[in-house]
MIKE-780665 format. One record per residue (C-alpha): residue number from 1; residue in one letter; chain; y, z, x. Coordinates in steps of 0.02 Angstrom, whole numbers, plus 50000, padded with zeros to 5 digits. Each point is the difference from the previous one (the first is absolute). Example, Ala and Ser with C-alpha at 12.3 -4.5 7.8 and 13.67 -1.06 7.14 Angstrom:
2
nr | rest | kette | Y | Z | X
1 | A | A | 49775 | 50390 | 50615
2 | S | A | 50172 | 49967 | 50069
END
This chain:
317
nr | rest | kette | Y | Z | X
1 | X | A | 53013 | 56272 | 57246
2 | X | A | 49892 | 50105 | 49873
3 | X | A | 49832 | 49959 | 50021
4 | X | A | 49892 | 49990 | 49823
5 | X | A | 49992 | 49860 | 49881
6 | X | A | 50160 | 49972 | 49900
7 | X | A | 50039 | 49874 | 49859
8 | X | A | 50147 | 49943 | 50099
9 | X | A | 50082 | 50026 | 50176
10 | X | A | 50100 | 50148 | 50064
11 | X | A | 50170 | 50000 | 49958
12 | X | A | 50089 | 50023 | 50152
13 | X | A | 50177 | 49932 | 49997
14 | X | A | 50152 | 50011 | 49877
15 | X | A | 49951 | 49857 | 49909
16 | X | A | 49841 | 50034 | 49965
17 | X | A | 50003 | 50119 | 49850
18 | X | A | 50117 | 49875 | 49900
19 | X | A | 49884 | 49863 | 50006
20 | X | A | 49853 | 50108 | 49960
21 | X | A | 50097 | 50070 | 49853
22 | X | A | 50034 | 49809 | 49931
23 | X | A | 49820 | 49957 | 50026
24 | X | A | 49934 | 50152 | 49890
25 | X | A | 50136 | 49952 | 49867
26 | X | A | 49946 | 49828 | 49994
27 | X | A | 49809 | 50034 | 50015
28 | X | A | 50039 | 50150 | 49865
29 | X | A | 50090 | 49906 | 49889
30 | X | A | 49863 | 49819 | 50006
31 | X | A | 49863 | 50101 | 49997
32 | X | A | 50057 | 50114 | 49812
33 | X | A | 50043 | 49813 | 49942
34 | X | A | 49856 | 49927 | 50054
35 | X | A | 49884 | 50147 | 49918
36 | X | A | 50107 | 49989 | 49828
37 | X | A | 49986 | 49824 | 49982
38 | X | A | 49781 | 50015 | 50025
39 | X | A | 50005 | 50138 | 49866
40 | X | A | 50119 | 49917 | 49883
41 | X | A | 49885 | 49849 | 50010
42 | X | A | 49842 | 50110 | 49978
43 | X | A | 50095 | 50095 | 49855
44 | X | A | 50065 | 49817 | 49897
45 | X | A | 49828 | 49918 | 50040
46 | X | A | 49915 | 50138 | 49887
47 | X | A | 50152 | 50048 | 49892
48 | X | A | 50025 | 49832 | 49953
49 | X | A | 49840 | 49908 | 50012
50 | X | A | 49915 | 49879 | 49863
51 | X | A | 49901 | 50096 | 49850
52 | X | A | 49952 | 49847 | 49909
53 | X | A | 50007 | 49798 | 50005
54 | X | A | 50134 | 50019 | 49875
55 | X | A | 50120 | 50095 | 50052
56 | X | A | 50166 | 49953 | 50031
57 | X | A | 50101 | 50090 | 50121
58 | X | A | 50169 | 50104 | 49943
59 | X | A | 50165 | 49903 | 50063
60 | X | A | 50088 | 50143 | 50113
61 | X | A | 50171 | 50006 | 50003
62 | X | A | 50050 | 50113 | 50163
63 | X | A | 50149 | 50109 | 50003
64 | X | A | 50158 | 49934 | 50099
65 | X | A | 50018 | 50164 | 50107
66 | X | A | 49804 | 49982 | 50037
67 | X | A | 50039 | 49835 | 50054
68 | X | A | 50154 | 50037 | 50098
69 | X | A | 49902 | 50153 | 50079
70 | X | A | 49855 | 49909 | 50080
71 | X | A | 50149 | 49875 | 50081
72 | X | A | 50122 | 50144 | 50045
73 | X | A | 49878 | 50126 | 50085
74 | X | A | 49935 | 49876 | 50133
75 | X | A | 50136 | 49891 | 50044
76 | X | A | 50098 | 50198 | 50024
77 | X | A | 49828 | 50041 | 50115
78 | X | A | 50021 | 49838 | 50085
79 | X | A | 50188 | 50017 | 50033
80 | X | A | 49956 | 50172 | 50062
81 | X | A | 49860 | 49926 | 50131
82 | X | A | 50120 | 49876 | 50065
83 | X | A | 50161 | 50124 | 50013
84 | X | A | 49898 | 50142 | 50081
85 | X | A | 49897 | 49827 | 50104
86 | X | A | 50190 | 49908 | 50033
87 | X | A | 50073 | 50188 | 50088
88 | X | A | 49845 | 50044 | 50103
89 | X | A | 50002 | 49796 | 50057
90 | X | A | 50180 | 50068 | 50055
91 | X | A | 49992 | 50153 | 50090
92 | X | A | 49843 | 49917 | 50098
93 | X | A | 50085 | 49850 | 50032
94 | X | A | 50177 | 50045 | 50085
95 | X | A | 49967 | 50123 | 50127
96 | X | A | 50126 | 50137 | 50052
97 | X | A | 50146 | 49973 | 50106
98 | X | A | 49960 | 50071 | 50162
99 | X | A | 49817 | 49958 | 49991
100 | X | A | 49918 | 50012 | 50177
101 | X | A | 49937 | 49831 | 50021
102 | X | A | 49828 | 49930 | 50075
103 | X | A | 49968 | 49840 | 50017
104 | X | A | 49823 | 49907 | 49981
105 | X | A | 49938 | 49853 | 50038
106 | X | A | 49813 | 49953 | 49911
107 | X | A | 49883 | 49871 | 50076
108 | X | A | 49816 | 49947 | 49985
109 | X | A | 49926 | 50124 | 49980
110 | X | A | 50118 | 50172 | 50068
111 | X | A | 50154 | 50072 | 49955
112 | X | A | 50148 | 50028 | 50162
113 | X | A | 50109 | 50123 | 49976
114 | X | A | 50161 | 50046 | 50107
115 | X | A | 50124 | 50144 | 49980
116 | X | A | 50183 | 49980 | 50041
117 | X | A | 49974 | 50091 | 50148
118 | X | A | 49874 | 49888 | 50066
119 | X | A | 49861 | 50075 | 49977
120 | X | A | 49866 | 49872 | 49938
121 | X | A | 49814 | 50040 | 49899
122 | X | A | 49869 | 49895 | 49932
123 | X | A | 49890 | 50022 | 49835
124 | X | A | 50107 | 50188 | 49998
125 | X | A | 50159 | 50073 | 49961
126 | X | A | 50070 | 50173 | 50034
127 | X | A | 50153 | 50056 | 49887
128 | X | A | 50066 | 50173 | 49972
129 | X | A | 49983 | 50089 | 49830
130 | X | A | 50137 | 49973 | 49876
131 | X | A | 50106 | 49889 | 50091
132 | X | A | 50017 | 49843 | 49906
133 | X | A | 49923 | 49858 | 50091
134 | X | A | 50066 | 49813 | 49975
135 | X | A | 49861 | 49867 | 50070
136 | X | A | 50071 | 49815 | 50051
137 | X | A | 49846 | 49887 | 49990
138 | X | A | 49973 | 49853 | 50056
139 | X | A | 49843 | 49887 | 50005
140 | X | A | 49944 | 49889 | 50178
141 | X | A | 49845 | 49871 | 49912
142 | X | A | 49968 | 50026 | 49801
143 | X | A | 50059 | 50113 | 49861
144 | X | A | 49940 | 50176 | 50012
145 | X | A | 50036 | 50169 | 49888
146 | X | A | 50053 | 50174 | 50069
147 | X | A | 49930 | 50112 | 49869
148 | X | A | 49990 | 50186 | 50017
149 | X | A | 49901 | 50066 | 49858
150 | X | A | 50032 | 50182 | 50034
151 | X | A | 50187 | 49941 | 49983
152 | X | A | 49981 | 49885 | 49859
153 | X | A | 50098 | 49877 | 50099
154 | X | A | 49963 | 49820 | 50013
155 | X | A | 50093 | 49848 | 50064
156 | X | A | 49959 | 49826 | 50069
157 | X | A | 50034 | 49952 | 50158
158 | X | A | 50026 | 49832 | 50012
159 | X | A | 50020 | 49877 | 50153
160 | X | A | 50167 | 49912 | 50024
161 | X | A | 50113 | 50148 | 49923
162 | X | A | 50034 | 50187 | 49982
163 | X | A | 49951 | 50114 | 49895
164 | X | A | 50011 | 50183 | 49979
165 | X | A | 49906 | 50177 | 49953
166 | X | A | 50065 | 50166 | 49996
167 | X | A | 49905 | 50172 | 49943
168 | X | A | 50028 | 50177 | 50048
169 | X | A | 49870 | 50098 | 50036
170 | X | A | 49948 | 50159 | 49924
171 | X | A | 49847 | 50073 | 50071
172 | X | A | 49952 | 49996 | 50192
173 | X | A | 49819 | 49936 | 50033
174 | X | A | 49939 | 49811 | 50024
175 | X | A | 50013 | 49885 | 49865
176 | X | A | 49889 | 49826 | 49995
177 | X | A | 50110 | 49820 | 50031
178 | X | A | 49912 | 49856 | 49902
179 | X | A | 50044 | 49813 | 50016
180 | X | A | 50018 | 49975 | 49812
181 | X | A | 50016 | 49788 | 50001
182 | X | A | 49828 | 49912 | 50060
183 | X | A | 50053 | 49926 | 50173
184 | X | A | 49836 | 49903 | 50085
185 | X | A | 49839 | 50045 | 50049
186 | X | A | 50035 | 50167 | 50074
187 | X | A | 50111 | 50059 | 49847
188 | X | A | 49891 | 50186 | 49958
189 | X | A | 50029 | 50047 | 50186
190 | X | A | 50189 | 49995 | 49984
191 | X | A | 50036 | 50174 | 49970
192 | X | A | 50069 | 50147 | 50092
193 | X | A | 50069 | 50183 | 49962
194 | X | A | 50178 | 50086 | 49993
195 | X | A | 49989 | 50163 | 50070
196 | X | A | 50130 | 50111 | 49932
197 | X | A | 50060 | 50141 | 50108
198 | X | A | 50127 | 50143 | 49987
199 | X | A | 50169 | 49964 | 50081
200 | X | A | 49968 | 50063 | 50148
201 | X | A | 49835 | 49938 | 50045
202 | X | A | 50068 | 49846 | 49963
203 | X | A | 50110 | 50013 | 50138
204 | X | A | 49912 | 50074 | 50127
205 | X | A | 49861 | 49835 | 49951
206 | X | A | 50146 | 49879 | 50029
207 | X | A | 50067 | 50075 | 50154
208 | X | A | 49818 | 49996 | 50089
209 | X | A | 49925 | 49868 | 50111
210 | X | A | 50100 | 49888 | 50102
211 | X | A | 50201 | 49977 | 49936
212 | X | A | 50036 | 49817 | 49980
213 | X | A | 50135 | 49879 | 49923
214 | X | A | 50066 | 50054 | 49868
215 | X | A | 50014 | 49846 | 49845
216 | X | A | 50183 | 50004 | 50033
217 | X | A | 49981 | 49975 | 50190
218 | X | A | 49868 | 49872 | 49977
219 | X | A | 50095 | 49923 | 49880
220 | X | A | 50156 | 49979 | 50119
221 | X | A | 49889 | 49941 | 50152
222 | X | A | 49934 | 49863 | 49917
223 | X | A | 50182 | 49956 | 49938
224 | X | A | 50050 | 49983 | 50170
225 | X | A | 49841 | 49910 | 50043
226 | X | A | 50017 | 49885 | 49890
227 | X | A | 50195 | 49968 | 50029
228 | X | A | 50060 | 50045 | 49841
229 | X | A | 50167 | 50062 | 50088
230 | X | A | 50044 | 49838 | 50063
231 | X | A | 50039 | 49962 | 49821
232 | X | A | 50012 | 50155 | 49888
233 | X | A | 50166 | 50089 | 50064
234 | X | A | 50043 | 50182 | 49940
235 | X | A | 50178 | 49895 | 49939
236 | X | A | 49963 | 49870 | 49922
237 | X | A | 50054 | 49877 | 50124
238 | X | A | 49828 | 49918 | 50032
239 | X | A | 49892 | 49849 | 49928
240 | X | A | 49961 | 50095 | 49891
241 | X | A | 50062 | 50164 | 49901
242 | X | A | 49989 | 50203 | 50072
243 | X | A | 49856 | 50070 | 49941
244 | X | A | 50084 | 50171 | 50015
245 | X | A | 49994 | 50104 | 49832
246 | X | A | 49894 | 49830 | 49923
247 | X | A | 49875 | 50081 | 49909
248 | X | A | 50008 | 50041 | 49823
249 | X | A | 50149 | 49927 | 50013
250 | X | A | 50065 | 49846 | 49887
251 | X | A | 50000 | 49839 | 50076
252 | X | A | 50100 | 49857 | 49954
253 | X | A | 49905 | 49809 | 50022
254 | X | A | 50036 | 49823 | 50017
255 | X | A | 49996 | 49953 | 49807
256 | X | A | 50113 | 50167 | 49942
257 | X | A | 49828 | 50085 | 49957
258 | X | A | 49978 | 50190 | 50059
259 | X | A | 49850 | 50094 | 50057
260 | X | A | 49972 | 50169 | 50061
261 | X | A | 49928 | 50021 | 50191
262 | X | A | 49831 | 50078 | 49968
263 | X | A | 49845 | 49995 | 50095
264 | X | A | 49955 | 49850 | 49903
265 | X | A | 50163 | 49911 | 50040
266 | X | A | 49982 | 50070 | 50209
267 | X | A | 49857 | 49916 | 50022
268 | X | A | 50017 | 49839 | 49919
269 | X | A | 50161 | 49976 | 50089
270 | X | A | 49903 | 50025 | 50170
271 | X | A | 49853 | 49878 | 49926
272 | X | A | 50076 | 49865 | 49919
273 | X | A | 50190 | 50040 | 50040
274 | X | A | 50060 | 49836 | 49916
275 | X | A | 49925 | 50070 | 49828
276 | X | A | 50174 | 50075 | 49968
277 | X | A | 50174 | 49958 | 50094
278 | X | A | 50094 | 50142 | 50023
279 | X | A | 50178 | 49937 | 49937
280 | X | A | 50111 | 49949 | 50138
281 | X | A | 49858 | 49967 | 50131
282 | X | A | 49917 | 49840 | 50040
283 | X | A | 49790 | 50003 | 49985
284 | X | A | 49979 | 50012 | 50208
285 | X | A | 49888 | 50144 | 50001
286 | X | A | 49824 | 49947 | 50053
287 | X | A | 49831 | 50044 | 49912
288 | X | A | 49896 | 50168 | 50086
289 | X | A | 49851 | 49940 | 49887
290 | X | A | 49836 | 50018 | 50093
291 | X | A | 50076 | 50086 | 50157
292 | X | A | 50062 | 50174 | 49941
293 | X | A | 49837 | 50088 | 49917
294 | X | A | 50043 | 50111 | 49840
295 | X | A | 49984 | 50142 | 50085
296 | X | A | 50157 | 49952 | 50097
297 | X | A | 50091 | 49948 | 49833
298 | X | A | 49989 | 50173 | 49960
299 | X | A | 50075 | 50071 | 50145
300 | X | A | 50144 | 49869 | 49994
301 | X | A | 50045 | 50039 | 49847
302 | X | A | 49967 | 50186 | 50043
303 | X | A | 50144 | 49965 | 50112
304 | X | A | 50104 | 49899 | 49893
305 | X | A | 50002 | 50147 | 49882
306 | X | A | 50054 | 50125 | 50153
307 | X | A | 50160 | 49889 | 50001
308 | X | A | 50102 | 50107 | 49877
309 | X | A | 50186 | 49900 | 49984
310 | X | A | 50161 | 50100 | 50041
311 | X | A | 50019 | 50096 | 49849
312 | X | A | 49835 | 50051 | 49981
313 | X | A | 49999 | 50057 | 50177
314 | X | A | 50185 | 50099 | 49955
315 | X | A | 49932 | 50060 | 49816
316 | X | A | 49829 | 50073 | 50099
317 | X | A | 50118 | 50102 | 50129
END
């Protein structure tokens, strides 16, 4: 980062110089109003002030394309704010296919963080330079906020659910993490850094120190730990259905409703598996609430996500 004082952070990802550019359009365009409408008032107050206790004033009868003017030019500024507001709210919010993914868990009062190839940080988070970087949060106590002001990205991270992040960095160097949502008595501590680092530093960081599971290998211990393939057979012919090319897929329920197998969808269905029936399956799939930790959610569904269905697996050949 630049050291110096600076009005606002450095902007160090792709994102960043479209929300500046909004905010000095918005802060351009409130503060000309706000300085015409003080002089217009300081210009009528004298222009048309009282000479004499027996005056009476002159009716005014104001053009129509005056009138229309002063109601045309700001609702077209204000449908410009939210157009230019509505595509940035877009390109932030759906990050790119082929995203690499990190997942992170928040807690009172530090931020985990695990890679897909198992490599795990706290309060810190190494990613390479313009690779774009797609964050699945999830919170262990209270709500918390990942907010990366050198990014200008910000999202809740809330307990209970997924939600997600993404940003591609722009400049190497380390960039302050902020919890963003007031989360107990420790809240200002909560903080961290993302240190950005050129492609290949980034790998030679990720292959040091001792090799371990990988979130995919975890991921499929703990779904033979916990006996999952007792049930869940690769065709269909179990209690309950494959889970084999599930996710993002469209699933059918008890009810004719659909929903698409997200994260979201994963882990409820390993939490409260009776929340929704899988058509064609009876509800005999126990609860894991309170004895798989949501670090090891994430690695299940890591897996689950590894299990590409047959023509995936022919169409990636």
């Amino acid at each position: 980062m630049q050291p110096g004082f600076s009005l606002s952070p450095e902007q160090a990802s792709t994102i960043a110089p479209h929300v500046d550019h909004l905010f000095y359009f918005l802060t351009g365009v409130t503060g000309f109003f706000a300085i015409l409408v003080f002089m217009l008032i300081f210009v009528f107050a004298i222009k048309y002030r009282r000479r004499s206790e027996d005056e009476i004033p002159v009716k005014v009868h104001e053009p129509m394309a005056l009138e229309t003017a002063w109601i045309g030019i700001p609702f077209g500024l204000m449908l410009i704010m939210f157009g230019w507001g509505a595509w940035i709210y877009y390109q932030d919010y759906n990050p790119p296919a082929g995203a690499f993914e990190v997942f992170v868990v928040g807690k009172q009062w530090m931020w985990k963080l695990q890679h897909p190839e198992g490599k795990r940080e706290i309060n810190e988070l190494h990613v390479p330079i313009g690779v774009p970087i797609k964050l699945v949060m999830t919170s262990q106590d209270v709500i918390h906020d990942f907010f990366i002001p050198a990014f200008r990205v910000k999202q809740d991270v809330l307990p209970g659910r997924y939600t997600e992040l993404w940003f591609k960095a722009t400049k190497p160097g380390r960039y302050h993490l902020f919890c963003a949502q007031y989360c107990g008595t420790d809240h200002a501590h909560m903080g961290g850094w993302i240190v950005v680092m050129e492609p290949r530093e980034y790998q030679r960081w990720l292959s040091g120190g001792e090799a371990g599971e990988t979130m995919e290998q975890a991921g499929r211990r703990l779904f033979q730990q916990y006996a999952c393939t007792s049930c869940h057979f690769e065709d269909n012919t179990g209690r309950c259905p494959s889970l084999r090319g599930l996710y993002h897929s469209q699933v059918k329920l008890v009810g004719g409703q659909t929903v698409t197998a997200d994260e979201n969808y994963i882990r409820e269905s390993i939490l409260d598996p009776n929340a929704k029936i899988v058509a064609g399956y009876s509800p005999v799939m126990p609860t894991f609430k309170g004895q798989i930790s949501e670090e090891g959610i994430l690695q299940i569904i890591a897996y689950i996500k590894s299990l590409k269905s047959p023509e995936r697996m022919s169409a990636g050949k």
